[in-house]
N, C-alpha and C positions, 0 to 999 in steps of 0.2 A: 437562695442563689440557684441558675438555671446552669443546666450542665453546657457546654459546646456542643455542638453537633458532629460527631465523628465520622466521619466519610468513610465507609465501608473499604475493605479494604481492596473488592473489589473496582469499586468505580476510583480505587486511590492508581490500580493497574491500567486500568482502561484511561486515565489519561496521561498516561507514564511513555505508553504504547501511543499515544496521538499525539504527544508534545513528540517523540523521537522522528528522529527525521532519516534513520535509517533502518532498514528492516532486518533481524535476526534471525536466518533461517535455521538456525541452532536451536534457539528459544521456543517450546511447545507452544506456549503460553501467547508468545508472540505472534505464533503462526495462526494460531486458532481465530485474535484479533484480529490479524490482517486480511486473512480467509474471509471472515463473516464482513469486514470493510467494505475489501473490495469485491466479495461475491463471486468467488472463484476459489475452487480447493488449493491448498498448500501446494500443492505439487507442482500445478500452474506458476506460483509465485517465485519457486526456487529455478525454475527454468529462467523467467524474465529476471532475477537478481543475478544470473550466469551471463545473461546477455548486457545487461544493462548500467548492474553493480544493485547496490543496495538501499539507494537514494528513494525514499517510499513516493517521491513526486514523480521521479522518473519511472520509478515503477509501475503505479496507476497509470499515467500517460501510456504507457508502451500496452499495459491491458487492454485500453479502449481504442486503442491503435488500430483498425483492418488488419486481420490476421495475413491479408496480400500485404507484404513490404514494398510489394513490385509496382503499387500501384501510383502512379506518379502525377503530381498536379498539373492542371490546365494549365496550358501556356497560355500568356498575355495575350490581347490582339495587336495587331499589330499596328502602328499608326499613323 
């Protein structure tokens, strides 16, 4: 008989951290994943989960955001 394959217990976190759909700024572990995610230090992240909450889709989104908020879309033309 062949054993199972045991999924490390690392890659058992790392999708623990990708199925969750809110971000832990408490959690080291978690910030570390979402840090290396989305390519931006922790520190950054805790700022945009003050502004935005904890939602990791809203989160990403506001990352890749234009750091101008000011900056406002084209208007239609007119017809």
């Amino acid at each position: 008989m062949s054993k199972k394959h045991q999924p490390e217990r690392r890659d058992l976190e790392r999708r623990s951290f990708e199925a969750c759909r809110t971000i832990d700024v408490t959690d080291r572990r978690a910030m570390r994943f979402w840090s290396e995610r989305l390519g931006v230090p922790p520190e950054d992240i805790v700022e945009v989960v003050k502004e935005v909450g904890a939602n990791s889709t809203a989160v990403a989104l506001k990352l890749q955001a234009p750091h101008d908020d000011r900056i406002v879309p084209p208007s239609l033309p007119a017809r």
